[in-house]
N, C-alpha and C positions, 0 to 999 in steps of 0.2 A: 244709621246706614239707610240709603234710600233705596227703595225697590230694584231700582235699577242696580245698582249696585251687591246690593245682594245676587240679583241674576249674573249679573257680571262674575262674581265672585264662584258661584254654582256654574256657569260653562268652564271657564278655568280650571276649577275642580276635578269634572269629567274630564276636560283635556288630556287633563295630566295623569289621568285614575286609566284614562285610555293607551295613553302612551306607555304607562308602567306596565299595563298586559303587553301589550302587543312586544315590545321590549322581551318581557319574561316569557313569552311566547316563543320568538325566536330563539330567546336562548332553549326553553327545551326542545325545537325541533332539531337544533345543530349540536346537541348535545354533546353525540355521534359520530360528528365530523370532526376528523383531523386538522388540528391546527387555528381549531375554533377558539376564543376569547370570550369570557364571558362579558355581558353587555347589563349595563345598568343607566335609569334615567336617573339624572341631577335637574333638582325640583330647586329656587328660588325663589323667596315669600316675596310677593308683592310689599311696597313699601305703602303703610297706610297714610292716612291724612287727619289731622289734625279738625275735630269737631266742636271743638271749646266746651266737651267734659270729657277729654280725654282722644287718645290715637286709638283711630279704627284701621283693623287690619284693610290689605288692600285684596287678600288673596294668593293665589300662588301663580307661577308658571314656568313653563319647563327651559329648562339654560339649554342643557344640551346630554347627549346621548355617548356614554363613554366606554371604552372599555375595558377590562382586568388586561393592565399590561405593565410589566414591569421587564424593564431593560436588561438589569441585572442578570436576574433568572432566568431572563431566554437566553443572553449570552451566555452562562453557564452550563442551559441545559445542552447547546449546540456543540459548549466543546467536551462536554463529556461525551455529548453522544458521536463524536467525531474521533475522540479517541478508544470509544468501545470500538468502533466500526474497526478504526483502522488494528485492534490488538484481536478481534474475532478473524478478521481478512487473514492475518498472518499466522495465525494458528490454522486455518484452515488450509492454507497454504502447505505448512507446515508437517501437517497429518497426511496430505497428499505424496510429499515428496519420501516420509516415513514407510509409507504403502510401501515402496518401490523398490525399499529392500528387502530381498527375502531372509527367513533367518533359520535355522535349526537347516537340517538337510540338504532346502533349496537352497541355502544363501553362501556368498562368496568365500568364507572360511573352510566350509565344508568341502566345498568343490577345490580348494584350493590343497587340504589336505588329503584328499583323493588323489591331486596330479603327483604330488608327493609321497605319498604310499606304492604310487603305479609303478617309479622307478625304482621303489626296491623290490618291489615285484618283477622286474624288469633285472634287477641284478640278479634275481635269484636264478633266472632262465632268461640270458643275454642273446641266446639265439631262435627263442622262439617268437616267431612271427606275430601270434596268434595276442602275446602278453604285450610287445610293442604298442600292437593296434590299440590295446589299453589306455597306453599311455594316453596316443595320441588320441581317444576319447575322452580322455578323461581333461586334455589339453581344451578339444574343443566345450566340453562343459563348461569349462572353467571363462573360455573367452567368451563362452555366447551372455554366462551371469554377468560378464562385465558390459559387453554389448547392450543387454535387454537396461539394465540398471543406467547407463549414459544415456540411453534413447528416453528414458521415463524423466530424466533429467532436462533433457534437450525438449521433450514434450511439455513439463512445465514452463520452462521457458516461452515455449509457445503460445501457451494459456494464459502466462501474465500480459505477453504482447497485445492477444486480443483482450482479455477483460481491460484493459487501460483505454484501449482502443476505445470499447464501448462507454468503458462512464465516461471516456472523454466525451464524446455524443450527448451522455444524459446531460452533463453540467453545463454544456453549450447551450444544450435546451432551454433547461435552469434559468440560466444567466438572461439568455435574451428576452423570459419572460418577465424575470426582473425589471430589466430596461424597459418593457412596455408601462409594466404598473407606474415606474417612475415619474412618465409622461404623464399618467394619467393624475399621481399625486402631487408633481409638483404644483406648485401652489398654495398646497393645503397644509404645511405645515405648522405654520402662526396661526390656522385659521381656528375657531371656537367649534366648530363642527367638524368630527372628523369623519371621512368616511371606512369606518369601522372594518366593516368586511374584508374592501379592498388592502387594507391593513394586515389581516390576518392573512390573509392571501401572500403577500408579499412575505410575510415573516414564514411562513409556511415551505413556500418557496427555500428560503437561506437555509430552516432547517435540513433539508431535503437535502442540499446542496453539502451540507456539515456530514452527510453520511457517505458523500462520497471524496470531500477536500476540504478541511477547517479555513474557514474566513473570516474575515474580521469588518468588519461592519462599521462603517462612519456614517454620518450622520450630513448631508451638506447643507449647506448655507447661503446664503442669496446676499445678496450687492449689501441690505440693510444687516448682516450679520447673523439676521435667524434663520433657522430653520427654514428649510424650504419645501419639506415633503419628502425629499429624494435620498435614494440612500445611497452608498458606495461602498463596494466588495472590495478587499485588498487578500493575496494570498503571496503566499511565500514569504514571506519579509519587505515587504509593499509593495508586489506585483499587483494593478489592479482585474479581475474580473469584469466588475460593474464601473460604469464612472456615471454615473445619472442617468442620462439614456442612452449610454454606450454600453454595449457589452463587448469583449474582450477573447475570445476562443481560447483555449485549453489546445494543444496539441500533443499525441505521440507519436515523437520519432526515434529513428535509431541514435544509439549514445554514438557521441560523439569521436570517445578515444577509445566505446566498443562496438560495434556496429550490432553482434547478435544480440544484445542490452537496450531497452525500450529509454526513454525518458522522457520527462514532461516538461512544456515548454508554454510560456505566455505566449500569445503573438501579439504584438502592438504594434499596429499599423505597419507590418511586413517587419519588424525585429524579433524573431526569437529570444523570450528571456525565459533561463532554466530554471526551474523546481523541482528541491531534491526532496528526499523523504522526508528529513530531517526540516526542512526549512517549511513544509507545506503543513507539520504538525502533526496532523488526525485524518482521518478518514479514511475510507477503504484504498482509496491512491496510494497514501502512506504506507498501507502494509502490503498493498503490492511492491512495491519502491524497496522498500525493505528488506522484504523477502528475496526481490529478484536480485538484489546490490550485494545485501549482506550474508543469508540462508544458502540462497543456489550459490553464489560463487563460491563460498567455503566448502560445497558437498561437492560440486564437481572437481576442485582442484583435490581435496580428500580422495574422491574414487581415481581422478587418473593419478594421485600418486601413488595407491595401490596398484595402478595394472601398469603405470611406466616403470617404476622401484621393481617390482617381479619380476618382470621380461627380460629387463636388465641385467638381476642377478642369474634369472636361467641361461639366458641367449651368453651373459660372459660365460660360465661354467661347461654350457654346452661346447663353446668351444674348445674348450678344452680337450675335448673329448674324440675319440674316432666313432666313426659309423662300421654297420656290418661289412662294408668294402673295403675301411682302412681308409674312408678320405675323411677331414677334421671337419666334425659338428658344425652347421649352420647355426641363422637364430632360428629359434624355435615358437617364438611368440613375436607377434608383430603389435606395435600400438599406435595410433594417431598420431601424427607430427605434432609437432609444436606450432602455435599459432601468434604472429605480430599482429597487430592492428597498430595504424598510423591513426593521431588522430585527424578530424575533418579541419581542423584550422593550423594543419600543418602548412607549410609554405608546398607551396604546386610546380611542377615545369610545362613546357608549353602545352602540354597535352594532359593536364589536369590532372597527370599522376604524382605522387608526394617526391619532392625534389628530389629528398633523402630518405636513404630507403634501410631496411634494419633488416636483418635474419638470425635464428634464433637455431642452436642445435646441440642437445640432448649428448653429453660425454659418454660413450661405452665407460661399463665399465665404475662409471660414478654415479650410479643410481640410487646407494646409499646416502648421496650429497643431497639430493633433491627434495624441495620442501613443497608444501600445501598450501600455494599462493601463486598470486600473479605478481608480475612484476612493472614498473614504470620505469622509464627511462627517456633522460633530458642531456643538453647540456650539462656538463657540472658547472653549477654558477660560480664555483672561484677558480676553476679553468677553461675559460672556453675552448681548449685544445681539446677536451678529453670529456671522459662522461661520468653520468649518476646514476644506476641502479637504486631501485626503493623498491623492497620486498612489502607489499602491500599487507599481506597477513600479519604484519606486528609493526611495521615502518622501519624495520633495521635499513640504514641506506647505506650504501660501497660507492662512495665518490674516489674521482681519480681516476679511471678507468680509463685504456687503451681501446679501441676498437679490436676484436678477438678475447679479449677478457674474460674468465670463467668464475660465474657465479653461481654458489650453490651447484653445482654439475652442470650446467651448459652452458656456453656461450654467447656470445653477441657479436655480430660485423656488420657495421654501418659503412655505406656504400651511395653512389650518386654523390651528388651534389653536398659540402657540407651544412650539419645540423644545424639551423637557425635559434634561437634562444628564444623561440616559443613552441619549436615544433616538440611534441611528444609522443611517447609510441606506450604503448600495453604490449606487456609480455606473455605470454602463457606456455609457457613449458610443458606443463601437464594435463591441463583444465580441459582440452578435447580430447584427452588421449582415449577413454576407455571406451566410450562407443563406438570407435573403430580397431579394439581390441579383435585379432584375429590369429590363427594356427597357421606360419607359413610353412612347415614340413606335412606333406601329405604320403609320404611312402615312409613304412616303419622302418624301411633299412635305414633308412638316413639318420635315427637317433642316436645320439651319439654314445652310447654305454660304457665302449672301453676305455681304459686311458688312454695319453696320449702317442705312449711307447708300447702300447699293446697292443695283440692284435685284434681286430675289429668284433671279434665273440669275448671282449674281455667286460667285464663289469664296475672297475674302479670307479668310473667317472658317473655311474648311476648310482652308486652307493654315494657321493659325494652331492648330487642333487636331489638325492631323498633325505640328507641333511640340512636342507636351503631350506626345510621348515624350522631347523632351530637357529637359522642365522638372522641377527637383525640387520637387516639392509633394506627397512623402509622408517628411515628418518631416527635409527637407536632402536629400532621394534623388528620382529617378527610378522612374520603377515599375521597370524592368526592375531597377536597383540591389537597390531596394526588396525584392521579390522574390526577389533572389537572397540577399539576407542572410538573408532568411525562411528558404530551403531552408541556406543556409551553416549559419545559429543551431541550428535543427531537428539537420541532421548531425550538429555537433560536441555536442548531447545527446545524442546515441544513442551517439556514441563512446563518449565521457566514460562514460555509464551501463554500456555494453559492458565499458570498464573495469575498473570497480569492480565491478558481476556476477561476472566473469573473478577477480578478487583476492580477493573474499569466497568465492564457491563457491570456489577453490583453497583455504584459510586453512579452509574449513568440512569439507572434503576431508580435511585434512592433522588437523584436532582430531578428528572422528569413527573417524579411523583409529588412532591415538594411545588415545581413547574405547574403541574396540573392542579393541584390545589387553591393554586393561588390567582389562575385564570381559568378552573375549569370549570363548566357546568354542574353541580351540585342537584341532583333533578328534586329530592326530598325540599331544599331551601327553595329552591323557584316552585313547586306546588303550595309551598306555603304563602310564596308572595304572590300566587296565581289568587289565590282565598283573600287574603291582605287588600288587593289593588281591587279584585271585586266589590268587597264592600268599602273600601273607597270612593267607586262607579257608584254604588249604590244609595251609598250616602249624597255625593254629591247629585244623584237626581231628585232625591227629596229636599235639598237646597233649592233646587231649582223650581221645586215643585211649590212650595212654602214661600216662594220668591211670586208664582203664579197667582197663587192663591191670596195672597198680600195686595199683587195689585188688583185680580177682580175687586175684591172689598173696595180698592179704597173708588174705582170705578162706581159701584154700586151708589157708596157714597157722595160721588161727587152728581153722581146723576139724580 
């Protein structure tokens, strides 16, 4: 090997002895940082040459700079950690709307068996004024628990609207930053050099994005079929987020076929497309989605079928009954109406109001009928004369139906214009009733104590509603029953969700750690190869040095 060559061989050396610190360097200054990659140089030997007694090496130099990334494992760690998010979101959710019952003295069983003790209190002294006003305290107890417990309902409702709200905001963010890196990497895909950072950057990003909406990640490709650098988001069941250097908005607006119900929508190029819970996967979206679709609506149609089923059986019985004057018993409890929602892609008349129009109303009387659900109602598709009820809490459906038709205890009459066979409507019977639970008798004369044929100081008819705690008239139950399977059902959600939270965060735990090992800085192994690459340096400047020192001599010599 000639001098030259030798020195040749010695800067190469350093090169590369330089490039492995600085390399190992940055990986321990980023050690620290979220969503960092660890980074390593790929060294290739120079090919030697042939000296006719044998191949002299040529040296070394550096290919290219790469780094710990594996596809796999980040799509894995993304959907784990998308669906820890979204099974913690709903458990917290969850524990929230649990708060909201009270239980032991303050809560609805107890107040309800107080209203019920009053009037036999009330039989036993039918004409004192004093035991009345009891009652009617113990009335309004009873409606304010149901009141405070529908507004704490109606307020989560609330809170799911804005939190959706706001990660809609963060993922916009998200996404459009996406799109920028796209720009910057397309091109680099094929390429031998990649630019690392901005790499992790962008994967960072999707992470980020997984903790609030699971996506799915492609990969695109350019005119020649490779890779081009650029990536593309799809959510939902192939809505896109990302398209290269498009990004895609996330929207919440009100549901469709319920307006107080939030929902998530693509917008592409001015088309709303929908994403359900179920269709978007994982992340926190999801267990808002969830919570707000599946958790709230089953607790609210639960709590108003306890205060509509109640009022019901008092307000019948009351009537039965005479007041201290001898006129017959009012109702005595009032509950929130029943609520339609048409949905938004109903057919319209000229004034943008729903052609065909639905009303919904509550049977005296038939309280016991009434179930813990909402309901849907279409066309029945094998008679378009007539209609479909679908009791949403199990899917039992009542096709064939007349307009006045009575399902489960109330009714329906469809009015305006007739139903087009797309229009649909949402029922709710009971699902607003309890936060507008209220005492409509405010004078103790007016309760109704006596019977019907007695005179107004009689007692029968309060002895017979201090009974209505052992009648079952909510749904085959007694309130007290009633009630406790409320708080039992409730519980064993919160378990259940506790559950699965506990197994995915463990499962998202155990992939992220797995994930980090296998791109993450190791600081012990990089101080070793920090010593390693040093005398590397070090070596290869005594090549160089010995390469110096070769050619004075031969200098010397030749002079």
């Amino acid at each position: 090997m000639s001098t030259n060559s030798l020195m040749t061989v010695g800067v190469q050396a350093m090169f590369a002895a330089q490039t492995q610190l600085s390399t190992t360097s940055h990986n321990i200054v980023n050690a620290a940082v979220e969503g960092y990659s660890r980074q390593s140089t790929r060294l290739t030997t120079v090919a030697g040459r042939s000296t006719g007694v044998g191949y002299i090496g040529g040296g070394v130099s550096v290919d290219t700079i790469e780094r710990a990334a594996n596809r796999f494992l980040t799509a894995r760690n993304n959907q784990t950690q998308a669906q820890a998010s979204a099974d913690s979101t709903r458990v917290d959710m969850l524990t929230q709307l649990e708060d909201g019952y009270a239980l032991g003295e303050q809560g609805l069983g107890q107040a309800a068996s107080r209203l019920f003790a009053s009037f036999g209190d009330m039989a036993a002294a039918p004409k004192d004024e004093s035991v009345r006003q009891v009652v009617l305290s113990a009335a309004e107890n009873l409606t304010s628990r149901f009141r405070s417990t529908g507004e704490h309902l109606d307020a989560l409702q609330t809170s799911v609207t804005e939190q959706l709200g706001d990660e809609v905001s963060v993922v916009n963010g998200l996404t459009e930053q996406i799109a920028k890196l796209n720009g910057q990497l397309t091109g680099t895909g094929n390429a031998k050099d990649q630019p690392n950072d901005l790499l992790d950057q962008r994967d960072q990003l999707i992470a980020q994005i997984s903790q609030h909406i699971e996506v799915n990640r492609v990969d695109n490709r350019g005119q020649d079929g490779k890779p081009d650098g650029s990536v593309s988001l799809f959510v939902g069941g192939g809505q896109p987020l990302v398209m290269g250097t498009t990004s895609h908005d996330l929207k919440a607006v009100p549901d469709a076929s319920a307006p107080e119900r939030t929902r998530l929508v693509v917008d592409l190029n001015g088309h709303d497309r929908e994403l359900t819970s179920r269709s978007i996967g994982g992340g926190s979206m999801s267990g808002l989605l969830q919570f707000q679709n599946e958790d709230l609506v089953d607790a609210r149609a639960q709590l108003g079928l306890l205060a509509t089923s109640l009022a019901d059986s008092v307000n019948t019985q009351h009537a039965q009954g005479t007041d201290l004057d001898g006129a017959v018993g009012q109702s005595l409890l009032s509950v929130g109406e029943p609520k339609v929602w048409a949905s938004a892609f109903n057919a319209r008349d000229g004034s943008g109001e729903p052609a065909s129009r639905v009303s919904i109303n509550r049977v005296a009387g038939q309280g016991s009928q009434l179930q813990a659900s909402d309901y849907s109602l279409r066309l029945d598709p094998a008679d378009n004369t007539r209609y479909q009820v679908t009791r949403q809490s199990d899917g039992t459906v009542f096709s064939g139906l007349d307009s006045g038709a009575q399902v489960d205890g109330f009714t329906f009459d469809v009015s305006g214009a007739p139903m087009s066979a797309q229009d649909r409507f949402l029922l709710e019977p009971v699902s607003a009733a309890s936060s507008s639970t209220t005492v409509a008798i405010t004078d103790p004369r007016q309760l109704a104590g006596a019977g019907a044929t007695a005179s107004g100081s009689g007692n029968a008819n309060a002895l017979v509603m201090q009974n209505l705690a052992k009648a079952a008239n909510i749904d085959g139950k007694t309130f007290s029953n009633a009630n406790a399977h409320l708080i039992s059902d409730l519980g064993v959600r919160v378990q259940r969700a506790t559950a699965d939270s506990a197994s995915s965060s463990s499962l998202a735990e155990l992939n992220k750690a797995q994930f980090g090992s296998e791109t993450g800085v190791n600081l012990e192994e990089e101080a070793a190869h920090l010593l390693q690459y040093q005398q590397s340096y070090q070596a290869a400047a005594k090549v160089l040095g010995t390469a110096q020192k070769l050619f004075d001599t031969m200098l010397s010599i030749m002079n």
